[in-house]
N, C-alpha and C positions, 0 to 999 in steps of 0.2 A: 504494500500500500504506500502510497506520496505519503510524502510527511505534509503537504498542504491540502489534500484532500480526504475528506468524509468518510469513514467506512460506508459501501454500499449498503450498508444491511439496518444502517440510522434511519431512512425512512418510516422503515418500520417501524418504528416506534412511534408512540404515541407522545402528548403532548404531559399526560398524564406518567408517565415513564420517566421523562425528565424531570417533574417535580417531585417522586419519588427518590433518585437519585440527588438531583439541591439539598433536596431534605436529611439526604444520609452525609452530603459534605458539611451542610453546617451542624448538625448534631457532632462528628467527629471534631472538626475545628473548633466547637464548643468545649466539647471533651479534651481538647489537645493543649486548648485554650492560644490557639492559631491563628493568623489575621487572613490566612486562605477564606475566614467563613464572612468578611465582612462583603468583599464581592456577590459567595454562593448567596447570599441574604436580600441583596442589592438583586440577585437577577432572578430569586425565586417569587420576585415581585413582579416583574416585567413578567416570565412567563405565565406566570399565573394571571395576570392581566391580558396576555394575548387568548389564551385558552376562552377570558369570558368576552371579550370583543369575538373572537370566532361564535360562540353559542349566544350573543345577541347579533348577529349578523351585518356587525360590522367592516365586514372589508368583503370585498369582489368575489373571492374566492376563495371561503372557508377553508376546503379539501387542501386546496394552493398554500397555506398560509399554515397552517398545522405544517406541511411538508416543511415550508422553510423555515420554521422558526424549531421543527425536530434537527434538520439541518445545520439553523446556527447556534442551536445548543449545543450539536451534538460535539463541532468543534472545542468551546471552552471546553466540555467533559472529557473528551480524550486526550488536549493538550494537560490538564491537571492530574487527569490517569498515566499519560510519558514523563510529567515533570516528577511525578512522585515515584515513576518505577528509575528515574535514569537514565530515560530513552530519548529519539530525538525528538524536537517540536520545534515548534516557530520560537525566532527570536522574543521578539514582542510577545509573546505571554511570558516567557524561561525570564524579561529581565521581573516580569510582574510577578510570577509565583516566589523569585528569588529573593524581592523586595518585601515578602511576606515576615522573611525574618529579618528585615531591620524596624528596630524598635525606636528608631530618631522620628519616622515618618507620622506626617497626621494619619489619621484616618481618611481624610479626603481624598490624599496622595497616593494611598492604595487605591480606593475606589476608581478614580482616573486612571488610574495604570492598566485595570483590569476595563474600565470601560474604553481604553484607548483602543487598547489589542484586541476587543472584542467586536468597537465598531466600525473602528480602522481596516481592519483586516478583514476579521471576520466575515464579516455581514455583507459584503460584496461579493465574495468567496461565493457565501450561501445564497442570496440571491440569484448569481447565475447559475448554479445548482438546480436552483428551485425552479426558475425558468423555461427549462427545458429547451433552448434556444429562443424562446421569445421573451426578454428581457424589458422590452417595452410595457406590455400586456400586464407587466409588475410593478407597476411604476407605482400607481395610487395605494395599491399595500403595501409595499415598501414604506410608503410616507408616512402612511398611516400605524404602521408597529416604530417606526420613527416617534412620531408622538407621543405613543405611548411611553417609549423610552425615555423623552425627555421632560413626559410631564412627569415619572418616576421616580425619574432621578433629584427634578427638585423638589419631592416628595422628601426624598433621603436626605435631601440637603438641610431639612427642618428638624429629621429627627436625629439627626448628628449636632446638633443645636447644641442637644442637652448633653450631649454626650464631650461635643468640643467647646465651651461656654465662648471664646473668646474669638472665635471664627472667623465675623464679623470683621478682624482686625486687618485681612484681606483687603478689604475694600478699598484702605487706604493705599493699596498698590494700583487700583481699577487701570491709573493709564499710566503703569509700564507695559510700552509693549515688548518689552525684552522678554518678560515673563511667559515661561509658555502654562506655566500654571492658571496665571489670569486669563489668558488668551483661551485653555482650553473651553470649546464650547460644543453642545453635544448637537447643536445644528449646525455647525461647520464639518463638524464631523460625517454628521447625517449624509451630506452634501458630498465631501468629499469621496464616501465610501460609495455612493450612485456613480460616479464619474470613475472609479475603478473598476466598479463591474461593467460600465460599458467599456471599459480598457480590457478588462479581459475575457470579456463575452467575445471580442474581436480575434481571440488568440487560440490555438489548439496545439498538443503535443509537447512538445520540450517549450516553445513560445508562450502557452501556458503558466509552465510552471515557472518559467524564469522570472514573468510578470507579479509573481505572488511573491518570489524570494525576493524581486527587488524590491515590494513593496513593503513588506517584511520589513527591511533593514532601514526605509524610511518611517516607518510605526516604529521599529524598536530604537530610531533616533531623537525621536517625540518625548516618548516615554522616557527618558534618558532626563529630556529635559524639565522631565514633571517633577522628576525628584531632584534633578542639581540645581540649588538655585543659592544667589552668590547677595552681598552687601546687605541692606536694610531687609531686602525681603528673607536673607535668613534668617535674621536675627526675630523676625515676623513669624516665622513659622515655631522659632524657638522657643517665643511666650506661649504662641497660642497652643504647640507639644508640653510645655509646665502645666499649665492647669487641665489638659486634655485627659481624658478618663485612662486608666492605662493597662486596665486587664482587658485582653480581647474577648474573654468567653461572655463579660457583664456587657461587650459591645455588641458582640452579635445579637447575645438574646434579645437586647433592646429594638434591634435591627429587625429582628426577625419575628419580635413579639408584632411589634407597630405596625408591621406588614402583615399579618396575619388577621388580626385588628379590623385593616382596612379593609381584607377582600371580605371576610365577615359581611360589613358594613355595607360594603357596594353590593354583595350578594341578596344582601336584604331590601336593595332598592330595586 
């Protein structure tokens, strides 16, 4: 099997398969008291979200959209199943699962890492997967699990509130743009990762794959830059890591209670 391409046999799987599996990493990363589980927590939200937009008949093509979204799960769960056996994977997730053990980082800085490699890469990957050679015919789903992600994420970004009190203190960097931390944004993102799967919707064979390696090594250059950051803003990052909560397993629970919470909440509407 590529090391940038899907097992065949991920279709198959349900949408419901993958939230079983989220569920087993961050129970373990609970257990291990891991920063692996602050992402799985972050995206057992999104999926779970996509699963009930498909069952109230939110996007074009239900059938279509369970595919891709088993698809661009199925990615992050085999890349954390090679990173954990020692096997090979994409750069971009190897710096972000590696990034798991450093303990200087916020919480935020993981998050990005994992949604950099996830939407950067990723989700372009799976889209033309998902497409079946009509990439177009994807377009308003694509956008539309986009949304989703981004109105999720600044969901996450409220209930890490409490968990990072001083957060906030970001803001005062707003226009550096040297920063790729402040710069990161998940509809630049969104955008950029359409414009690669028409890049290599275009591509077949060895041309294929070189397209993902070299994209690869432009996401794992990003990410690089999510974490190294130099003068006032580190010293920024440095208060607001002091009073930031600093057992991972109190972080995920929280992460993952509040999410839980929600889909409750939305299910009952």
């Amino acid at each position: 099997m590529s090391l940038h391409t899907t097992n065949a046999a991920a279709p198959r799987s349900t949408i419901d398969d993958i939230l079983v599996r989220l569920e087993k990493i961050i129970a373990e990363s609970e257990n291990a008291d891991s920063r692996l589980g602050y992402f799985a927590a972050l995206y057992y939200k999104v999926t779970a979200s996509v699963k009930d937009g498909i069952a109230k008949g939110k996007f074009n093509d239900g059938q279509r959209m369970e595919n891709l979204d088993v698809l661009f799960a199925s990615r992050y769960l085999e890349a954390i199943t090679a990173w954990q056996a020692g096997k090979p994977l994409t750069e971009s997730w190897r710096l972000a699962f590696d990034a798991s053990k450093q303990s200087n980082l916020l919480v935020l800085q993981h998050l990005l890492l994992g949604m950099s490699a996830h939407i950067n890469l990723d989700l372009g990957i799976a889209a033309v997967e998902a497409a079946n050679g009509n990439l177009e015919n994807l377009h308003n789903d694509f956008d539309e699990i986009n949304t989703i992600i981004s109105a999720l994420t600044y969901q996450v970004l409220n209930d890490i509130d409490q968990v990072s009190p001083l957060l906030s203190l970001l803001g005062l960097h707003a226009g550096d743009s040297t920063s790729i931390l402040i710069q990161f944004s998940i509809d630049n993102a969104r955008d950029g990762a359409w414009c690669f799967a028409e890049d290599l919707a275009s591509k077949k064979g060895a041309d294929y794959e070189a397209c993902i390696a070299t994209r690869d090594q432009t996401i794992c250059k990003l990410g690089d830059g999510l974490v190294k950051t130099e003068g006032f803003m580190r010293f920024t990052i440095w208060l607001i890591h002091l009073f930031e909560w600093k057992k991972p397993a109190k972080i995920i629970k929280l992460l993952h209670e509040a999410t839980k919470a929600k889909i409750v909440l939305s299910s009952a509407h």
